[in-house]
C-alpha positions in Angstrom: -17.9 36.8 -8.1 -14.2 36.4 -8.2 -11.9 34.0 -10.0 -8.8 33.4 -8.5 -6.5 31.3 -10.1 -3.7 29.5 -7.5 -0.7 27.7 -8.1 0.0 24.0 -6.6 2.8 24.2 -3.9 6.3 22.6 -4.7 5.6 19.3 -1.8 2.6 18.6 -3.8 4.2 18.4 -7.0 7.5 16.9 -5.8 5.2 13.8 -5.1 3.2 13.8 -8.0 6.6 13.8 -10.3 7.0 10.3 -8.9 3.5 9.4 -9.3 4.3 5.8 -10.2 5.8 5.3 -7.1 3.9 6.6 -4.7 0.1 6.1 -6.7 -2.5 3.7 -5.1 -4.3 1.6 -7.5 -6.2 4.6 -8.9 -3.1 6.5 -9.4 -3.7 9.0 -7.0 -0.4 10.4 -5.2 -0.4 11.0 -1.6 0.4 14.2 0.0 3.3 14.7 2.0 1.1 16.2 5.1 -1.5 13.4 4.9 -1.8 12.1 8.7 -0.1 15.1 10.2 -1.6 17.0 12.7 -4.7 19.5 11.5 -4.8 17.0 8.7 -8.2 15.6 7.2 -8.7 12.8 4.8 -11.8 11.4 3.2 -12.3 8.9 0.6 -15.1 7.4 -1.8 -14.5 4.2 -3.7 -18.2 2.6 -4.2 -21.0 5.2 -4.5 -24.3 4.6 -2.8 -26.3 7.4 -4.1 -26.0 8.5 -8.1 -28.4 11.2 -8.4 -28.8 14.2 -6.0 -31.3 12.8 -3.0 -30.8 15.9 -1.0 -27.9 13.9 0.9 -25.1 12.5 -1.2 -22.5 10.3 -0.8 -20.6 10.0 2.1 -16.6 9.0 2.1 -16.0 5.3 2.3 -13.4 4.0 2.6 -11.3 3.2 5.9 -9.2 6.2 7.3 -12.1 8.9 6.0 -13.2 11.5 8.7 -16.3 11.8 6.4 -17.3 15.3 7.1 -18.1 15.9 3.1 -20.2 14.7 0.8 -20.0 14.0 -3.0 -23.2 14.9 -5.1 -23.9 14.2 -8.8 -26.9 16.2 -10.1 -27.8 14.7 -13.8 -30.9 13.0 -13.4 -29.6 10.3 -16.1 -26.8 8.7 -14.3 -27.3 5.2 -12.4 -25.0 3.0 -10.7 -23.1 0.3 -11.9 -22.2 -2.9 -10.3 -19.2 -1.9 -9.6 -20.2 1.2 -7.5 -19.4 4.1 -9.9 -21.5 6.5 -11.2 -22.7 6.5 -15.1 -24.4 8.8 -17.1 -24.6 7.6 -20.8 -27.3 10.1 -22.0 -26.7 13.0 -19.9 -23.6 15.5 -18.9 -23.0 14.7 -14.9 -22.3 17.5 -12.5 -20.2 17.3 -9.3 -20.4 18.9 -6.0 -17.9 18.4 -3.0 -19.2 19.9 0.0 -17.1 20.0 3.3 -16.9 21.8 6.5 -14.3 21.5 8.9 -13.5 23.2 12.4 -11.0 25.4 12.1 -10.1 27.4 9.0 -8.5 25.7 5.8 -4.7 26.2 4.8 -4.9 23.6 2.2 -7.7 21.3 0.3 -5.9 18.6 -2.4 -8.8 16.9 -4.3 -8.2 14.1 -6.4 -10.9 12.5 -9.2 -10.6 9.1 -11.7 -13.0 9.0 -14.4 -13.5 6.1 -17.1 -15.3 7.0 -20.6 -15.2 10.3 -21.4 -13.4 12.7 -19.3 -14.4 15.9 -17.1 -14.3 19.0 -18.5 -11.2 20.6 -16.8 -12.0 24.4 -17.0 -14.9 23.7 -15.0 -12.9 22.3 -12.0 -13.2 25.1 -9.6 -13.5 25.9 -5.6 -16.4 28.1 -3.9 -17.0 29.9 -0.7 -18.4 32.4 0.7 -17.7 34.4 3.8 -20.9 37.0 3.8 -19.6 39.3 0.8 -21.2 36.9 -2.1 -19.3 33.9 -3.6 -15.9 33.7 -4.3 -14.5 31.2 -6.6 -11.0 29.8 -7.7 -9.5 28.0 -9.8 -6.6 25.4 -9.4 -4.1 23.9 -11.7 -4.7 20.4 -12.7 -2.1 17.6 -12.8 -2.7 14.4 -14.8 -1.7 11.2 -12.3 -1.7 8.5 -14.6 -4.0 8.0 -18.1 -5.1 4.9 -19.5 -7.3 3.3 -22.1 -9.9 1.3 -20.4 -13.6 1.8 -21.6 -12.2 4.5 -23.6 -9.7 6.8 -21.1 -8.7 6.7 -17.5 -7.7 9.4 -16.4 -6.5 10.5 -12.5 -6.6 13.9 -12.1 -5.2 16.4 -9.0 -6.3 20.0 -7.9 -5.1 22.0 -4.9 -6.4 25.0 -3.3 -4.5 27.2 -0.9 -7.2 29.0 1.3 -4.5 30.2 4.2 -5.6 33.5 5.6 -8.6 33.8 4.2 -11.0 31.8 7.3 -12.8 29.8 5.2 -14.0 26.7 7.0 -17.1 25.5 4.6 -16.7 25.2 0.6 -17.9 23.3 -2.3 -15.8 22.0 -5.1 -17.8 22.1 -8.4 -17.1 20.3 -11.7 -18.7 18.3 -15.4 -18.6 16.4 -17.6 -17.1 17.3 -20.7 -19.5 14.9 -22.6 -22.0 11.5 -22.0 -21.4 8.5 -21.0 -18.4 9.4 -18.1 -18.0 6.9 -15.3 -17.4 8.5 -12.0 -14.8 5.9 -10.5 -13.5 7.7 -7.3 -12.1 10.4 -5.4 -10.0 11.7 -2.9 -10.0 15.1 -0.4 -7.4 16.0 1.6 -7.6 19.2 4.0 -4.6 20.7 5.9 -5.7 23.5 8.7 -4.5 26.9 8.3 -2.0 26.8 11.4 -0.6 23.5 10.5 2.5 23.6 8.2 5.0 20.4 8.4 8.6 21.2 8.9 10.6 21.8 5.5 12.7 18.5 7.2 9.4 16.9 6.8 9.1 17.7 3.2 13.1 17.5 2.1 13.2 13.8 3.9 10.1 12.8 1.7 11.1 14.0 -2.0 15.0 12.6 -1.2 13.2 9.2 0.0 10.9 9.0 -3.2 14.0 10.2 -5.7 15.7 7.5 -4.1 13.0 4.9 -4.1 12.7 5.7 -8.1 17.1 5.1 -8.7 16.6 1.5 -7.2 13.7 0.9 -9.8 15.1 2.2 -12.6 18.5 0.0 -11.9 16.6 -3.2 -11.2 15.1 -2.6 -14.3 18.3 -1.9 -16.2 19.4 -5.0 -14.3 
């Protein structure tokens, strides 16, 4: 097995730097290639499924291609009312699992948990092209953290897979303790041939810099 550990790519974390502007209601950022062309995104707000049936949750919400599916393996968690999945006895374990048509430049995932947090080390990608598993890591960036039911937290991972033809993976992560409640999550894919014009991404960051002056005036003001 190999462990790779990759770096997040400067659009990326241009937008998350102005999180507060840009964040839905979860806090999750949106990335600057979202919608483009070779672009995939899939969403999951309310859960149907809490323990692994053999099928897993599928995306969604509106907008979601829903070509992956979201599994949590602890046989302890339920649903709440609200549609998230809770373990208060157990440690829950993730799997993302996608496949796509054409190989993968780029894969953002996105997670918000309530209660006790994931265990961040554990955060990692997997594929495997016929020579045994390969895994890697990704740096994580904290959206936004509150304190309801304890923390909640937003958290951001990106993968660069360009050049290395991988069109199915899984993303695995835990727990860190009990009683975490899996609120939602995010994937974004971006095919390996598809890379917006620097324009694109230098029209985006001066727009959201921008955006962030007029708020901090009007609240000077």
């Amino acid at each position: 097995m190999q462990y790779r550990p990759l770096s997040l790519p400067l659009s990326l974390v241009a937008l998350t730097t102005g999180a507060t502007l840009l964040a839905s209601q979860d806090g999750f950022v949106t990335p600057s290639w979202r919608g483009s062309a070779g672009s995939e995104y899939q969403s999951w707000e309310i859960f149907s499924v809490a323990t692994d049936d053999g099928v897993g949750n599928r995306p969604d919400q509106p907008g979601s291609i829903a070509s992956a599916t979201l599994t949590q393996h602890s046989t302890d968690a339920f649903l709440t009312g609200s549609g998230n999945i809770y373990n208060p006895a157990g440690v829950s374990s993730f799997t993302v699992r996608d496949s796509v048509t054409e190989p993968v430049g780029s894969v953002a995932f996105q997670a918000r948990t309530l209660g006790s947090e994931l265990d961040y080390s554990t955060v990692r990608l997997s594929y495997d092209l016929g020579a045994g598993t390969q895994f890697l890591t990704a740096t994580r960036i904290e959206n936004d953290r509150g304190t309801i039911l304890g923390a909640s937290v937003s958290s951001l991972w990106e993968w660069n897979l360009t050049g290395l033809g991988v069109s199915s993976y899984e993303i695995h992560f835990t727990a860190g303790g009990t009683s975490l409640s899996f609120d939602s999550a995010t994937l974004d894919t971006r095919a390996a041939g598809a890379v917006p014009e620097p324009s694109t991404w230098a029209l985006m960051l001066v727009g959201s810099l921008g955006l962030g002056v007029v708020i901090r005036r009007s609240r000077r003001a």
